[in-house]
N, CA, C and O atoms as a Maestro MAE file, in Angstrom:
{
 s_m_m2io_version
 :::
 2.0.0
}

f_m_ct {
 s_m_title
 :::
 protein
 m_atom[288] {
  # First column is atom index #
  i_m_mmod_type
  r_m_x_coord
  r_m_y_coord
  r_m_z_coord
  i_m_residue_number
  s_m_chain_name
  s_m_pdb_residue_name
  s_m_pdb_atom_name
  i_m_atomic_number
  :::
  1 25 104.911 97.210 92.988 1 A "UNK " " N  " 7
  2 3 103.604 96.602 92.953 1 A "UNK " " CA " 6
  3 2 103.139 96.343 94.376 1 A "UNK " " C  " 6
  4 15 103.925 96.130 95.299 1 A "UNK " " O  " 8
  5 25 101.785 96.373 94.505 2 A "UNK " " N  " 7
  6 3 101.225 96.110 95.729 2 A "UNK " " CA " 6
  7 2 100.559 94.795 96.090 2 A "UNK " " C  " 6
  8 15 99.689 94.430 95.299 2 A "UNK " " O  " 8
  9 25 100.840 93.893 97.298 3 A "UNK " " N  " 7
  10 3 100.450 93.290 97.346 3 A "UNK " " CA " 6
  11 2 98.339 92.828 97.748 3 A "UNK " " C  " 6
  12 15 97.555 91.885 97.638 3 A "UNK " " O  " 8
  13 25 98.376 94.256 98.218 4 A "UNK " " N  " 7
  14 3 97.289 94.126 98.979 4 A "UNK " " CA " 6
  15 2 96.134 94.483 97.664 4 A "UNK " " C  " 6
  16 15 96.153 95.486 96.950 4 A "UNK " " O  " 8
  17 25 95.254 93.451 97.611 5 A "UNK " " N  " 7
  18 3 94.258 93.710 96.629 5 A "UNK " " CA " 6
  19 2 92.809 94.224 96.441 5 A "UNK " " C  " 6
  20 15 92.258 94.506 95.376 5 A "UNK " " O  " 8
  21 25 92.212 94.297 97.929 6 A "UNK " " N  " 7
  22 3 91.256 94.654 98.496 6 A "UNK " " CA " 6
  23 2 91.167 95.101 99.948 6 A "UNK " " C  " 6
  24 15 91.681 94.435 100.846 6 A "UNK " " O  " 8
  25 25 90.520 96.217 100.164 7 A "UNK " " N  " 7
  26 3 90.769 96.838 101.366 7 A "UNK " " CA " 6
  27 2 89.192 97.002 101.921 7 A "UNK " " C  " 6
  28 15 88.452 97.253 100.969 7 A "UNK " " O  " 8
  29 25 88.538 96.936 103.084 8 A "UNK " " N  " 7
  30 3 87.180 96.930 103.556 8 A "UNK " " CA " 6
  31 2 87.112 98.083 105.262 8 A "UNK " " C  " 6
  32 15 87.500 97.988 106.426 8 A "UNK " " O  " 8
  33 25 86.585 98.787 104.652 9 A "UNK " " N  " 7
  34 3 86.764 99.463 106.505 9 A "UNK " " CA " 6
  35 2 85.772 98.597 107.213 9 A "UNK " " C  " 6
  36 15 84.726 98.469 106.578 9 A "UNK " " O  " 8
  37 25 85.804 98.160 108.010 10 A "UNK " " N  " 7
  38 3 84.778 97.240 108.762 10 A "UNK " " CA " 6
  39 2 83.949 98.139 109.802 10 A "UNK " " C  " 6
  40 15 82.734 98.286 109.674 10 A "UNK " " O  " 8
  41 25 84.772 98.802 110.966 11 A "UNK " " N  " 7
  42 3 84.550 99.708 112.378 11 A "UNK " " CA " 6
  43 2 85.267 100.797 112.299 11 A "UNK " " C  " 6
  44 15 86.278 100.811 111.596 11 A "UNK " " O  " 8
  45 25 84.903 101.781 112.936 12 A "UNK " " N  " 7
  46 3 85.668 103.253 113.096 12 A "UNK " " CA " 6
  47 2 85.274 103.351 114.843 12 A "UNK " " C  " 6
  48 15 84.118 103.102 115.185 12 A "UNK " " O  " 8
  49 25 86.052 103.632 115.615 13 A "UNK " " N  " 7
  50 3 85.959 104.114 116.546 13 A "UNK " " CA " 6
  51 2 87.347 105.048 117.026 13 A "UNK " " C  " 6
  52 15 88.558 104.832 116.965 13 A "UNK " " O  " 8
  53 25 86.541 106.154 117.513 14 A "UNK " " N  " 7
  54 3 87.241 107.336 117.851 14 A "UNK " " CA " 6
  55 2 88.493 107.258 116.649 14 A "UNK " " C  " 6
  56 15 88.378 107.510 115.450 14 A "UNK " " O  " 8
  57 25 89.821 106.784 117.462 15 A "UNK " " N  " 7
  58 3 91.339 106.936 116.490 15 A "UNK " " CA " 6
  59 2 91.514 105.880 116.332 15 A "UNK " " C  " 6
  60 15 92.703 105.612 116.156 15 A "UNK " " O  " 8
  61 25 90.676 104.858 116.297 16 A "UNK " " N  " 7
  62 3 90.708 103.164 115.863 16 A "UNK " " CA " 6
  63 2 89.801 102.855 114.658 16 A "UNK " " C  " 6
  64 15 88.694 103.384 114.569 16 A "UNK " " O  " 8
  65 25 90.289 101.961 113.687 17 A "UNK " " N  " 7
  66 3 90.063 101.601 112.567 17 A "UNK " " CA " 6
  67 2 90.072 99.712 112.465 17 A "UNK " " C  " 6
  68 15 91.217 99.341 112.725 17 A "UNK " " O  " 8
  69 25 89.486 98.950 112.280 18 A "UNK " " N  " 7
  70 3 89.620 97.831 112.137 18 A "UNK " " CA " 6
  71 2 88.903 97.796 110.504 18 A "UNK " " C  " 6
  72 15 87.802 98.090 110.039 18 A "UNK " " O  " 8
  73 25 90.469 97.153 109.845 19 A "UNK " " N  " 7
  74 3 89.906 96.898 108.170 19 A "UNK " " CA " 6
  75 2 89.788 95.366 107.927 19 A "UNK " " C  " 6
  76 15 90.173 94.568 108.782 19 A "UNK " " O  " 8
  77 25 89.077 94.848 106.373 20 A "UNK " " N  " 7
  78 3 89.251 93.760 106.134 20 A "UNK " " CA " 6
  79 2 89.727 93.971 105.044 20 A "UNK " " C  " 6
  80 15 89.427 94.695 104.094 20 A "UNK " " O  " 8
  81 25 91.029 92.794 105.413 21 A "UNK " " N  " 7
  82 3 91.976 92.977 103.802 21 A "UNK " " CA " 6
  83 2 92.139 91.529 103.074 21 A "UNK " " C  " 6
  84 15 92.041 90.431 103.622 21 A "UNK " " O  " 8
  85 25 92.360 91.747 101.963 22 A "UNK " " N  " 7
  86 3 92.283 90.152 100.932 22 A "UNK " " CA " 6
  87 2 93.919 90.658 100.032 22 A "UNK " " C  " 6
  88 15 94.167 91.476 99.146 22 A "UNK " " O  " 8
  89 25 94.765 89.657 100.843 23 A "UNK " " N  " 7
  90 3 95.996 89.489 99.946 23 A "UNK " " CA " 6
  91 2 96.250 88.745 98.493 23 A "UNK " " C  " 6
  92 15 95.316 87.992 98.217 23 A "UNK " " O  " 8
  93 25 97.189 88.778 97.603 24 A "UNK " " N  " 7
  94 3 97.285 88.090 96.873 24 A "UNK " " CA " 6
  95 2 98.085 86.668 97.447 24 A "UNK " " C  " 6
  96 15 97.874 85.477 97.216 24 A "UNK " " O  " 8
  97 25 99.045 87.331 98.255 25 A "UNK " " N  " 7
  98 3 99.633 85.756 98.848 25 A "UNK " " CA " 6
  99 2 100.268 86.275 100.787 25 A "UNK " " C  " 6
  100 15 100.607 87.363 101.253 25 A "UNK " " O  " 8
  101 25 100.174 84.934 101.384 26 A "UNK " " N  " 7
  102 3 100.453 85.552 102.494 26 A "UNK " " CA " 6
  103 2 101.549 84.546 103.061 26 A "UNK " " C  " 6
  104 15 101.758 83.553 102.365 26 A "UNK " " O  " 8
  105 25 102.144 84.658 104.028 27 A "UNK " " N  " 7
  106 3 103.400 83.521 104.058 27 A "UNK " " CA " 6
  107 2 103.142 83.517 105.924 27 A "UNK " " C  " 6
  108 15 102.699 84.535 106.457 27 A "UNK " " O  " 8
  109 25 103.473 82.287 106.748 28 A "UNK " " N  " 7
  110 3 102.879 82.801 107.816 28 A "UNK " " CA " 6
  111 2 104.136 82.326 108.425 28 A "UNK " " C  " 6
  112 15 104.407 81.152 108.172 28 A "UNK " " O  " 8
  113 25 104.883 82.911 109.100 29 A "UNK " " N  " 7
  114 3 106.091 82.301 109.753 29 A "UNK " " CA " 6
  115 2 106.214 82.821 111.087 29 A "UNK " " C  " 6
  116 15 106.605 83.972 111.282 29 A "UNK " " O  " 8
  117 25 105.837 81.869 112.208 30 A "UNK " " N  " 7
  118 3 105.663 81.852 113.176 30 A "UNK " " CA " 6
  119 2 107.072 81.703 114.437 30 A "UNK " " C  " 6
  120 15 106.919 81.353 115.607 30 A "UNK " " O  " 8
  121 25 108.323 82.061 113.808 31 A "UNK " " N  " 7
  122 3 108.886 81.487 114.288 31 A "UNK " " CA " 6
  123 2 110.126 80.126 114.885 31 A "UNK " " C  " 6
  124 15 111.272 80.004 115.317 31 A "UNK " " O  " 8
  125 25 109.079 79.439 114.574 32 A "UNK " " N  " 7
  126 3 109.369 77.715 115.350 32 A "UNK " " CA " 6
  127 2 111.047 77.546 115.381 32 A "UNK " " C  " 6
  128 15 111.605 76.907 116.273 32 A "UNK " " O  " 8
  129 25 111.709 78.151 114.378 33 A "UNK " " N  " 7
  130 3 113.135 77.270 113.762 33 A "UNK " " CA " 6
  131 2 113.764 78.242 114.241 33 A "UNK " " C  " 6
  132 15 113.132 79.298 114.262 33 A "UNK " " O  " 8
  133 25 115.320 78.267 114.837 34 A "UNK " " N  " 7
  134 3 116.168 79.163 115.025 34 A "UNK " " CA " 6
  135 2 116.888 79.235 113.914 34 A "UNK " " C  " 6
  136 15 117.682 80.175 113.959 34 A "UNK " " O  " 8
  137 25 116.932 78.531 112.799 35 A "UNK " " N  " 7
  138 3 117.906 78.767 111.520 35 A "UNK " " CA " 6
  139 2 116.668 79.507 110.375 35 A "UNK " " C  " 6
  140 15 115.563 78.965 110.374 35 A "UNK " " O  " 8
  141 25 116.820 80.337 109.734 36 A "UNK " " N  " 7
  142 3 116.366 80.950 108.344 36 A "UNK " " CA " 6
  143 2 115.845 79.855 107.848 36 A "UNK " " C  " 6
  144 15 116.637 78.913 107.884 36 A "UNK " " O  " 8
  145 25 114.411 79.516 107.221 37 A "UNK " " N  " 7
  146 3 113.611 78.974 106.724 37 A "UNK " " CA " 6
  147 2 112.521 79.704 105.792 37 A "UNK " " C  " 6
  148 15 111.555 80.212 106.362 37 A "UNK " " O  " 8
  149 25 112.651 79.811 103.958 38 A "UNK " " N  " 7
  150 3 111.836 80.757 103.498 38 A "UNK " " CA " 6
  151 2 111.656 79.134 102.683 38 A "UNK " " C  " 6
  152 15 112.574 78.595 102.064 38 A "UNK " " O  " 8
  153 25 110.209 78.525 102.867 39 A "UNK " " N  " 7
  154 3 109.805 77.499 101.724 39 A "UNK " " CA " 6
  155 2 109.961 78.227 100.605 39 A "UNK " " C  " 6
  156 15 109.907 79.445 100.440 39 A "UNK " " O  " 8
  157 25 110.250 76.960 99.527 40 A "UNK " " N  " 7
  158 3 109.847 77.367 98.224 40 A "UNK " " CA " 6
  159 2 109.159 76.699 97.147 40 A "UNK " " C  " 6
  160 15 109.434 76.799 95.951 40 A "UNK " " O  " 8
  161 25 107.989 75.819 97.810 41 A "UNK " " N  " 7
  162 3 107.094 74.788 97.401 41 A "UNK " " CA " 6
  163 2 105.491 75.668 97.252 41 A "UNK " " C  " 6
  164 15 104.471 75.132 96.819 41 A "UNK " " O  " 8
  165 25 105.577 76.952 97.673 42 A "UNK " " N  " 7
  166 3 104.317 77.164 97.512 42 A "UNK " " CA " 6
  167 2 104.112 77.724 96.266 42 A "UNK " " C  " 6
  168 15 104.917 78.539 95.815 42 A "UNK " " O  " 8
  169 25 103.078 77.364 95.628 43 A "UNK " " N  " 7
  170 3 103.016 77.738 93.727 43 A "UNK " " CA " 6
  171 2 102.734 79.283 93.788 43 A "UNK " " C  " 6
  172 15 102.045 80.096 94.403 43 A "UNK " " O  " 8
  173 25 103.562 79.219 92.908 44 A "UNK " " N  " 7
  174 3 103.491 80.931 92.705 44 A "UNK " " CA " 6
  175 2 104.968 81.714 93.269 44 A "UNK " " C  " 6
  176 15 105.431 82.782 92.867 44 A "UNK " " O  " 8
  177 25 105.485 80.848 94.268 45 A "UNK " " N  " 7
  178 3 106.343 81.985 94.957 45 A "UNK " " CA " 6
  179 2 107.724 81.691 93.889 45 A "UNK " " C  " 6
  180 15 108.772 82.190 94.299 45 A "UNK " " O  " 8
  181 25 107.782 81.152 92.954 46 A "UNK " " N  " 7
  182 3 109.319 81.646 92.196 46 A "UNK " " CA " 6
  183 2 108.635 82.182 90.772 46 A "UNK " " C  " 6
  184 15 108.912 81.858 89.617 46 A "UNK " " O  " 8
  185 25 107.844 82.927 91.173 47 A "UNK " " N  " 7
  186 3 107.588 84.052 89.894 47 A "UNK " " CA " 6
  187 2 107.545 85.420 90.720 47 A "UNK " " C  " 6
  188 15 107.705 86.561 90.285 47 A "UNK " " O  " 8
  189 25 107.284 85.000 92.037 48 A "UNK " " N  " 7
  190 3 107.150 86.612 92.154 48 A "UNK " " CA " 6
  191 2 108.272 87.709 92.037 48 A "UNK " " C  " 6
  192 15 109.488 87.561 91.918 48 A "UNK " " O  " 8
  193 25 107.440 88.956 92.112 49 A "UNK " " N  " 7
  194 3 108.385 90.257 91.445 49 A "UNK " " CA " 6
  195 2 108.624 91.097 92.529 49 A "UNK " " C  " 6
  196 15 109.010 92.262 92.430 49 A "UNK " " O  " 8
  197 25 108.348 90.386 93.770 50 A "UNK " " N  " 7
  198 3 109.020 91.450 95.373 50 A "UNK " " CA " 6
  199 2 110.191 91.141 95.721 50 A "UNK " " C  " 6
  200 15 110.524 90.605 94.664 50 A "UNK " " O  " 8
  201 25 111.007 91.062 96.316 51 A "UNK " " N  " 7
  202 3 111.789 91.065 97.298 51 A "UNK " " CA " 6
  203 2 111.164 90.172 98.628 51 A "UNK " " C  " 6
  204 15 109.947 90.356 98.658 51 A "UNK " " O  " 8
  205 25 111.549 89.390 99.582 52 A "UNK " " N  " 7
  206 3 111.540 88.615 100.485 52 A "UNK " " CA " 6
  207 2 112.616 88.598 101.525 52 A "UNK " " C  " 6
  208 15 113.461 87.739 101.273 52 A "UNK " " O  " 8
  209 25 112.865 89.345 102.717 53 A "UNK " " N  " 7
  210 3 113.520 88.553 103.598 53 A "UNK " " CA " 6
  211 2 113.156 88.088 104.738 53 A "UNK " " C  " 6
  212 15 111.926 88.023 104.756 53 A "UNK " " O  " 8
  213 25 113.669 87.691 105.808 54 A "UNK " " N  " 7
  214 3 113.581 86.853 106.748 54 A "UNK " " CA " 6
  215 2 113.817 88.329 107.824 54 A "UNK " " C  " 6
  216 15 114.584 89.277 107.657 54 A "UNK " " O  " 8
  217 25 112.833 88.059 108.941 55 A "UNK " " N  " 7
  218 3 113.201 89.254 109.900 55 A "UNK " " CA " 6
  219 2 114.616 89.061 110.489 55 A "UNK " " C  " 6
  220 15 115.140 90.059 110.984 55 A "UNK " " O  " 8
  221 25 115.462 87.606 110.496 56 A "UNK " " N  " 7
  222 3 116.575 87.364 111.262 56 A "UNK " " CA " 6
  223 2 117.880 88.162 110.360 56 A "UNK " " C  " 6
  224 15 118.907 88.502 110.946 56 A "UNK " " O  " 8
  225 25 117.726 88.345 109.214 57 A "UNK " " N  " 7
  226 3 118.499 89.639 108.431 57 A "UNK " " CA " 6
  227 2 118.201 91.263 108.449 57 A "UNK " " C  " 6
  228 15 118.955 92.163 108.080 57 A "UNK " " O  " 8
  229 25 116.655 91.375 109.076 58 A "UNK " " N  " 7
  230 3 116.412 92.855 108.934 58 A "UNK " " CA " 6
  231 2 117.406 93.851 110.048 58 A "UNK " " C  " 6
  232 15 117.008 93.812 111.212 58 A "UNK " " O  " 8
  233 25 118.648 94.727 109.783 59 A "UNK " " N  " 7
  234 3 119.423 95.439 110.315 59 A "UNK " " CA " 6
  235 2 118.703 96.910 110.661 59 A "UNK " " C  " 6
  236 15 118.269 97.278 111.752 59 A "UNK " " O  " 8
  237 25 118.712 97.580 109.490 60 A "UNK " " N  " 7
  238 3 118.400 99.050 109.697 60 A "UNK " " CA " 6
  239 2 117.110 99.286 108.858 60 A "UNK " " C  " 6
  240 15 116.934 98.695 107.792 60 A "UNK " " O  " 8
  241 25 116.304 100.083 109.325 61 A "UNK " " N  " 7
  242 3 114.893 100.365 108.490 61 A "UNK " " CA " 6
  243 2 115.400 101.584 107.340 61 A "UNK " " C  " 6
  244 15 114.408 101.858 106.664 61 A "UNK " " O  " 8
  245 25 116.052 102.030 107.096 62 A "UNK " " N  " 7
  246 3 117.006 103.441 106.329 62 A "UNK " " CA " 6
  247 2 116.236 102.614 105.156 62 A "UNK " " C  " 6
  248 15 115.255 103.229 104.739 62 A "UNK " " O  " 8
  249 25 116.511 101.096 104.405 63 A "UNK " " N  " 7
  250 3 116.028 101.096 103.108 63 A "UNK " " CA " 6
  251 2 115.154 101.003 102.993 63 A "UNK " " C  " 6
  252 15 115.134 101.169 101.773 63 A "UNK " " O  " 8
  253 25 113.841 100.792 103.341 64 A "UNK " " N  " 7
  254 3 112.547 100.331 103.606 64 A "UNK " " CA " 6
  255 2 111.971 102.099 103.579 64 A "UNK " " C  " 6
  256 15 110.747 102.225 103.531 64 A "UNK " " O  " 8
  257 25 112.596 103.068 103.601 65 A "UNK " " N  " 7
  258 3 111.861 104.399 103.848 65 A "UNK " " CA " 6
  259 2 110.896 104.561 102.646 65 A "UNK " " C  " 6
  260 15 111.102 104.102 101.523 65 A "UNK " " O  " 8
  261 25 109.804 105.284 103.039 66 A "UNK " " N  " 7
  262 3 108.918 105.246 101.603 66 A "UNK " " CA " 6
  263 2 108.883 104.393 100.945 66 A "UNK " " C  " 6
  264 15 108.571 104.878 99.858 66 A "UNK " " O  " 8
  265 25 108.983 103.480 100.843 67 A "UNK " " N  " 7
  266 3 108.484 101.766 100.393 67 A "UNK " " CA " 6
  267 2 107.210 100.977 100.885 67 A "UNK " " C  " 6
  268 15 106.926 101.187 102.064 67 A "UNK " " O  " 8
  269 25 106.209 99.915 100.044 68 A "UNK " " N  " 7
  270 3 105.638 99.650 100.719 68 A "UNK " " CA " 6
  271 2 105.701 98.312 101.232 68 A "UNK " " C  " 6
  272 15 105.964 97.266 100.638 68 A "UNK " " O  " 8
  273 25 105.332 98.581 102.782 69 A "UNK " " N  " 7
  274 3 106.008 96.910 103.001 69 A "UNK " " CA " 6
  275 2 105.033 96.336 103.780 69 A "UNK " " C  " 6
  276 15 104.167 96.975 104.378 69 A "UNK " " O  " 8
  277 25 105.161 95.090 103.784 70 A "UNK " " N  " 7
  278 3 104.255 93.674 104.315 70 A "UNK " " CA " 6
  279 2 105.193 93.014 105.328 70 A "UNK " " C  " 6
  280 15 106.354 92.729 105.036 70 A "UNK " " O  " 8
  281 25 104.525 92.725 106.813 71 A "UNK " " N  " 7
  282 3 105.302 92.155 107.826 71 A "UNK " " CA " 6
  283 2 104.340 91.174 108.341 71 A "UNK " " C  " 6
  284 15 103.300 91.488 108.921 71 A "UNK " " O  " 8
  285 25 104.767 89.841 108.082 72 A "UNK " " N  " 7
  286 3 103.531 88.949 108.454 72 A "UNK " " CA " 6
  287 2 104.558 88.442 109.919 72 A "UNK " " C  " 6
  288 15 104.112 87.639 110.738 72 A "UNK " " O  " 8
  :::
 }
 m_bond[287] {
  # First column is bond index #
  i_m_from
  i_m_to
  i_m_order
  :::
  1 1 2 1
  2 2 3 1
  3 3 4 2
  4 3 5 1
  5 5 6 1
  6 6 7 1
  7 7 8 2
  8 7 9 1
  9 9 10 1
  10 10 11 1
  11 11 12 2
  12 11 13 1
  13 13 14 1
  14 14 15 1
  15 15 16 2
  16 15 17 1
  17 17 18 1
  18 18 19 1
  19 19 20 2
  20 19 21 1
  21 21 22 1
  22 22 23 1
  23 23 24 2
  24 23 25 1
  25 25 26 1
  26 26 27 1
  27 27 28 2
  28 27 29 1
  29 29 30 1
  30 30 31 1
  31 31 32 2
  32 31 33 1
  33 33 34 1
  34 34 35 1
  35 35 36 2
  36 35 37 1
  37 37 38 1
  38 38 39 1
  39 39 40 2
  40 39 41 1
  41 41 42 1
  42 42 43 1
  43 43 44 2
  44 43 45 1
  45 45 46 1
  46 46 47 1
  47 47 48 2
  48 47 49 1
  49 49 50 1
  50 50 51 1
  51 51 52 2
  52 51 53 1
  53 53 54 1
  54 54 55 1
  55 55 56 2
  56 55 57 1
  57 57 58 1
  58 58 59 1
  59 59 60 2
  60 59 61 1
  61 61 62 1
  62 62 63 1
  63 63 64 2
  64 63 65 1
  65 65 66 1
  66 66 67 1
  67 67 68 2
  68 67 69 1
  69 69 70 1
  70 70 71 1
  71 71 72 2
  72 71 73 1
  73 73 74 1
  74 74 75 1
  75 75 76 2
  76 75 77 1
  77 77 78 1
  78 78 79 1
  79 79 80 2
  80 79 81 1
  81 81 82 1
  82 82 83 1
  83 83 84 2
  84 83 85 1
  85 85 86 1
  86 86 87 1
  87 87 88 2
  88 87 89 1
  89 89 90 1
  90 90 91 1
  91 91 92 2
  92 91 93 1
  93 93 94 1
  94 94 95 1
  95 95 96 2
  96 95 97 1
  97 97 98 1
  98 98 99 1
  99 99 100 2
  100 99 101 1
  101 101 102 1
  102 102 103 1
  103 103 104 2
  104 103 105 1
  105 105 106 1
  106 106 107 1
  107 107 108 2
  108 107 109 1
  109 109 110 1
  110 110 111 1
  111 111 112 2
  112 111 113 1
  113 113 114 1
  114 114 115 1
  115 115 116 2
  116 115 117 1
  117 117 118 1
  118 118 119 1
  119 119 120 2
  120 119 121 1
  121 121 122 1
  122 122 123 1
  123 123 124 2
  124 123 125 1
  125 125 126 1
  126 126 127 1
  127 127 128 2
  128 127 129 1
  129 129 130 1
  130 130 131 1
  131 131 132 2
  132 131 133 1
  133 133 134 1
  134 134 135 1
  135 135 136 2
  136 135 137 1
  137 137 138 1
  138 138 139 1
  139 139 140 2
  140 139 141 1
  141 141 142 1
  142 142 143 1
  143 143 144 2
  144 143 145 1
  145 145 146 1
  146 146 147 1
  147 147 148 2
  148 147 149 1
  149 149 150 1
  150 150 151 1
  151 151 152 2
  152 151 153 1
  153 153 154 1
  154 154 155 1
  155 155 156 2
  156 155 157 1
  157 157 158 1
  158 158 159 1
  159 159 160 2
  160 159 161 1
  161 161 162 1
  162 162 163 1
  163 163 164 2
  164 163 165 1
  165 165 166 1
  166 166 167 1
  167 167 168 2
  168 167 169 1
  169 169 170 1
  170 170 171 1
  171 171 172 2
  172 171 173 1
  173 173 174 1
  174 174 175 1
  175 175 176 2
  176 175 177 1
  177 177 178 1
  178 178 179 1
  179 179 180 2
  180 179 181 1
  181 181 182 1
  182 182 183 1
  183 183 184 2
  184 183 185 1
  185 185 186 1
  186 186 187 1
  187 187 188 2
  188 187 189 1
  189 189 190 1
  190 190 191 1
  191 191 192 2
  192 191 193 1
  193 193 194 1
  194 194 195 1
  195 195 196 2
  196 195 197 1
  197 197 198 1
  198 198 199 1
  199 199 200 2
  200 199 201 1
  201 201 202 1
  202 202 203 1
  203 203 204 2
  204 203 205 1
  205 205 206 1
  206 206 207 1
  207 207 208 2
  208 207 209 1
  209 209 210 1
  210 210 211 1
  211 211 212 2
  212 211 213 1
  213 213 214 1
  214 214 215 1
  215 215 216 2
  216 215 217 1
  217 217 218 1
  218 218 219 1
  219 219 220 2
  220 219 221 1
  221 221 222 1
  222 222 223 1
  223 223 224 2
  224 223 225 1
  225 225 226 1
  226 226 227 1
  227 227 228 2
  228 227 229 1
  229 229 230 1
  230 230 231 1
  231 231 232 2
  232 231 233 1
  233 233 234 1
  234 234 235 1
  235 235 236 2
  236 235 237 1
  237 237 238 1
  238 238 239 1
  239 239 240 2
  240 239 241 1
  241 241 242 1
  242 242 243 1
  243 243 244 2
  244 243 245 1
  245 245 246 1
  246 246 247 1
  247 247 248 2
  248 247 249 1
  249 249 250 1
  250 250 251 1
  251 251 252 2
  252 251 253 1
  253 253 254 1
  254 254 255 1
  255 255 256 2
  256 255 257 1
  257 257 258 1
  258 258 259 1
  259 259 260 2
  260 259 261 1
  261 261 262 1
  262 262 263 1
  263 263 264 2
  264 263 265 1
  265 265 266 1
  266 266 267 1
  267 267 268 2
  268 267 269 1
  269 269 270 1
  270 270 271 1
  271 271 272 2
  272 271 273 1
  273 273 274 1
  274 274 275 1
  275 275 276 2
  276 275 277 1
  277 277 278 1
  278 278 279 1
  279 279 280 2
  280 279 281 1
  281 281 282 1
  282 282 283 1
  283 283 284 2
  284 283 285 1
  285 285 286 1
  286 286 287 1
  287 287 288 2
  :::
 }
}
């Protein structure tokens, strides 16, 4: 399933594209903590049907091939 629910081309220039996109949910993790931190207070997120990890586990891109993925 895809997360992305609406897609808008906004600008085209030359080999540049700027779109406007409308997610169903977006998670914003900036960082701040050196230990793994995935909340689980935001409504909705223990139904969902993706997969979730933390970039501090991402090793090799090999499983991610042809998949579609979201990197906030």
């Amino acid at each position: 399933k895809y997360i992305i629910s609406y897609q808008k081309l906004l600008e085209k220039h030359e080999n540049n594209f700027i779109y406007s996109e409308q997610f169903d949910a977006i998670i914003v993790a900036n960082g701040h903590y050196t230990e793994i931190y995935i909340p689980n207070d935001i409504p909705g997120f223990d139904s969902r049907t993706f997969p979730i990890m933390h970039s501090h586990s991402y090793r090799e891109p090999e499983h991610y091939q042809n998949q579609c993925v979201i990197v906030v």
